[in-house]
Each structure stands twice: as structure tokens, then as C-alpha cells.
N, C-alpha and C positions, 0 to 999 in steps of 0.2 A: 526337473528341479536343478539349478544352477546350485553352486559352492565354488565359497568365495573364501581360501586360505590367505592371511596374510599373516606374516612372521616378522618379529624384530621387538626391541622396546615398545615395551607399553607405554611410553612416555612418549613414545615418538607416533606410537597407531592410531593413540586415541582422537587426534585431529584431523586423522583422512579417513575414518570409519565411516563416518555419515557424506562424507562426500561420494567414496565407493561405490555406496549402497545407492545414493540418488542417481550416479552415473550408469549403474548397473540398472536401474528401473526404466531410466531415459530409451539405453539404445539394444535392452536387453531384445525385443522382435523388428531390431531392424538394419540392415547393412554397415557392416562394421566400415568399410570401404567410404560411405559418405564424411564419415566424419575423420578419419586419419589421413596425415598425408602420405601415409608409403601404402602399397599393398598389406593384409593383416599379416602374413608369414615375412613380408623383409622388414617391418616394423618392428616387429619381434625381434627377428637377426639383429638389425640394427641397434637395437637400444642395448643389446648386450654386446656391441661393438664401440660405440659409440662413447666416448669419456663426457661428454660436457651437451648437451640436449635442452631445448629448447621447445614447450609444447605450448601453441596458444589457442585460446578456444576464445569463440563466436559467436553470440546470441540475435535472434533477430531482432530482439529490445536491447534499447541503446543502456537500462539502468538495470537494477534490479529491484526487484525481484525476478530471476530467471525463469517466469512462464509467461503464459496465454493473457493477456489482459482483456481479449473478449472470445468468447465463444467462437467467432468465425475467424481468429487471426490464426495466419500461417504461422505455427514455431517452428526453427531451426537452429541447430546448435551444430558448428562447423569446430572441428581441430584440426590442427595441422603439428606434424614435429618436424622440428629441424635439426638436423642431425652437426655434429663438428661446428657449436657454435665461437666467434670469434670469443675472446676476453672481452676485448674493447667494442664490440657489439652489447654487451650487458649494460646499455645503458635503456632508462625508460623511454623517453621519446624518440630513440634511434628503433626500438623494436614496434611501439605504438603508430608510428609513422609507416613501419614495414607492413603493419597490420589494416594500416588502410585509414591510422587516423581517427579523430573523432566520429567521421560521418561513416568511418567501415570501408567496406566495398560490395558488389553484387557477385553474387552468390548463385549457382547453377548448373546448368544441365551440361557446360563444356569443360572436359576434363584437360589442364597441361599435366603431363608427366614430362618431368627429367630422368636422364638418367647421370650418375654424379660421379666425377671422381676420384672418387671413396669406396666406387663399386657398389654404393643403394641407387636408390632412386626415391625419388619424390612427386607426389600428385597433389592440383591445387584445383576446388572446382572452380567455374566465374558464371556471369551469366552470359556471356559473351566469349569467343575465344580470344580476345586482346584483355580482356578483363584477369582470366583464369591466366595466361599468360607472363602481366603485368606483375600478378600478386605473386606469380612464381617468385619471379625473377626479385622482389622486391626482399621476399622472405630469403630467399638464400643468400644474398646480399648479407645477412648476418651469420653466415657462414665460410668457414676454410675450402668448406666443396663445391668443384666450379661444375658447371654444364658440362657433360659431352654431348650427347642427343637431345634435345628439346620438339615433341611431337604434340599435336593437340588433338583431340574427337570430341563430339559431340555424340552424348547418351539418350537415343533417340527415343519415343512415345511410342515403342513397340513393345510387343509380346509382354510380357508379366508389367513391366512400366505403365503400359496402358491401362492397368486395369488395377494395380497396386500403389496408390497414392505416396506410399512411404518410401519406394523405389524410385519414382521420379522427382528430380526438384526441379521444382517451381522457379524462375528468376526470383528472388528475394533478397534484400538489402540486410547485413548481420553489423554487428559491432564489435570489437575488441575489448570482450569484458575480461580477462585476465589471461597470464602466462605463467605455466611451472619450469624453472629450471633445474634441470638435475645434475648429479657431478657423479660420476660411477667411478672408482676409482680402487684400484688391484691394491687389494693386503698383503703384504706376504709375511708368515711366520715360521716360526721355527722347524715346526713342524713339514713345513709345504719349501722349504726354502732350496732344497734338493732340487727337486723340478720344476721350482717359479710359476706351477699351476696358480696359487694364491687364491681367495677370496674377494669377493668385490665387494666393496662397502658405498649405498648410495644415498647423499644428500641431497633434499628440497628444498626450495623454497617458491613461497607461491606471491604474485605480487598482481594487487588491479594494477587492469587499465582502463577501465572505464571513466574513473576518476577524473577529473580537470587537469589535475597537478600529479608529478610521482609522488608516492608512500614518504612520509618523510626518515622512514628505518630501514629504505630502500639500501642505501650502500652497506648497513648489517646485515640484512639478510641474504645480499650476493657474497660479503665476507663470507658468513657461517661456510654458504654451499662452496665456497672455493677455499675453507681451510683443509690441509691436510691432515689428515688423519695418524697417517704412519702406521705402524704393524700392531696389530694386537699382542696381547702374552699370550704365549702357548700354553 
């Protein structure tokens, strides 16, 4: 039995509660590795390094509703995060275009990893290695963190893959159905103010891109995530 703590405003929970819960149903028996773009432990590191983040996710229906429209279609749901995103990257068609655009991109068994910069690293899959590649290079594009190593492989139709449907993917075409950005950003108070340990306080905001056109509330809602906060009272 999984357990799922989430803390903070209730004001604030009660709009990613049922997202959570769907997300957690979707990839609760199956490799966490398909769907993020860093390995699951430097994801981790990283989000709590990381001030300004960038997560887009994938569907292999171009609209929604987010499932299966017949019995035999393949689903797939692709994220990737991007770590040290520009300011001037937060535009819609500048990150929609990263993402592959209306038509998406293909989606598959060849994995690019980078390694970056910043000291992460980043994985993108394709259904080709120029494909996986390309979207690397596309997505980081809206990032401060540049290449150092860039290596590709191909996840081959062996051992547990061969016989584990969920482990192997399929070449499949996805779309850019939306992006969360987040802004993590150190408090310090009175209290903490000795040792600059401080508190992190993290704003979201969640915006389609499926859509034809950007959100027309799109420049408030990257306001909100990029207003500061400043210190709490002790």
C-alpha cells in the first residue's frame, strides 16, 4: 500500500489532489525512468537544487481526454523536467515548439542522456536516435545548462523487455498536452537567519499546450510563479 503525504495550504492542495492521485494510479506498476527526464534519485537531487524547473508532459492523444480511445490503442504518457530554466524561455510557443509542436515527436526505445553543466544530467527517449537526440537538444535550449557529454543507446527487446509490455516502448508519436513550472525559492527568517539554512517555499503554475493559441492568463500565471515571496515572520 502506497502513502501519499502532501503538506502546505489547503488552499493551495486542494487543486493537485486529484491530479496526484491520477498520476499515482497511471505509473504506480511501472518504471519510473520512462516517463522523467533525469534518472529517479538525480531528479530528486535535482528538484531540490534547482530554483526555476520546468516539467512537460506527453500524451499519445493529441486532445483530451487523457486516455485509450479504443481498446487496442497504445497509451503513452512521456515527462521530461528541465532543470535551470531561462526567464526569457517562459514563453508559450518558445517551449511548445521545444516540445515538438503541434504534431509532437516520436517517442521510443533510444534513450539521449546528457550530462549538464549544473552537474545533473538529463534523458530524453525518441523513436530513433536523432529523433531522442534532437528533442534533447531542443528542450535544453530552454535552459542555462549547457552539454558536456551527450551519449545515445538503444533499450533493446531483451530479458524482462521481451516479455514485459510495459518495459518496452513501442515507437509512438505523443503530443504536448501541458507544462508545470515551478519556482523553489530559499526563505530565510529570524529564526534560521544565523546559519542561512532557511526554508524553501515552491510556486506552480500549470499551463496547456495542447491548445491552438497560449492561455490567454498565461503572463499571470508566470507572474504569480516568479513573484517573490520574501521571509516569513518567525
Amino acid at each position: 500500500m502506497t502513502r501519499i503525504v502532501l503538506k502546505g495550504r489547503t488552499q493551495l492542495l486542494k487543486p493537485v489532489i486529484t491530479e496526484i492521485l491520477a498520476i499515482h494510479q497511471l505509473v504506480e506498476s511501472l518504471d519510473m525512468g520512462q516517463f522523467v527526464g533525469y534518472p529517479w534519485e538525480e531528479f530528486v537531487k535535482l528538484k531540490r537544487q534547482t530554483p526555476l524547473c520546468l516539467d512537460i508532459v506527453w500524451y499519445s492523444v493529441p486532445v483530451p481526454p487523457w486516455k485509450k480511445r479504443n481498446k487496442s490503442d497504445r497509451f503513452v504518457r512521456a515527462s521530461y523536467a528541465v532543470p535551470d530554466i531561462k526567464r526569457s524561455a517562459l514563453d508559450w510557443e518558445q517551449i511548445k515548439t521545444a516540445a515538438g509542436g503541434k504534431n509532437g515527436y516520436s517517442w521510443g526505445r533510444f534513450r539521449a542522456t546528457a550530462n549538464l553543466s549544473n552537474g545533473g544530467q538529463m534523458q530524453v527517449h525518441g523513436g530513433s536516435e536523432n529523433e531522442a537526440e534532437e528533442r534533447l537538444k531542443a528542450l535544453l535550449s530552454l535552459s542555462t545548462a549547457e552539454i558536456v557529454t551527450l551519449s545515445t543507446t538503444e533499450e533493446k527487446k531483451e530479458g524482462r523487455r521481451a516479455v514485459d509490455k510495459k518495459l518496452y516502448k513501442e515507437t509512438t508519436r505523443v503530443f504536448p498536452a501541458y507544462f508545470t513550472v515551478t519556482n523553489r525559492e530559499k526563505v530565510i527568517t529570524e529564526s534560521n537567519l544565523s546559519t542561512l539554512e532557511g526554508d524553501f517555499h515552491e510556486t506552480q503554475g500549470k499551463i496547456n499546450l495542447w491548445t491552438e493559441e497560449a492561455p490567454p492568463n498565461l503572463r499571470e500565471i508566470i507572474a504569480e510563479v516568479l513573484r517573490v515571496r520574501g521571509a516569513n515572520p518567525s
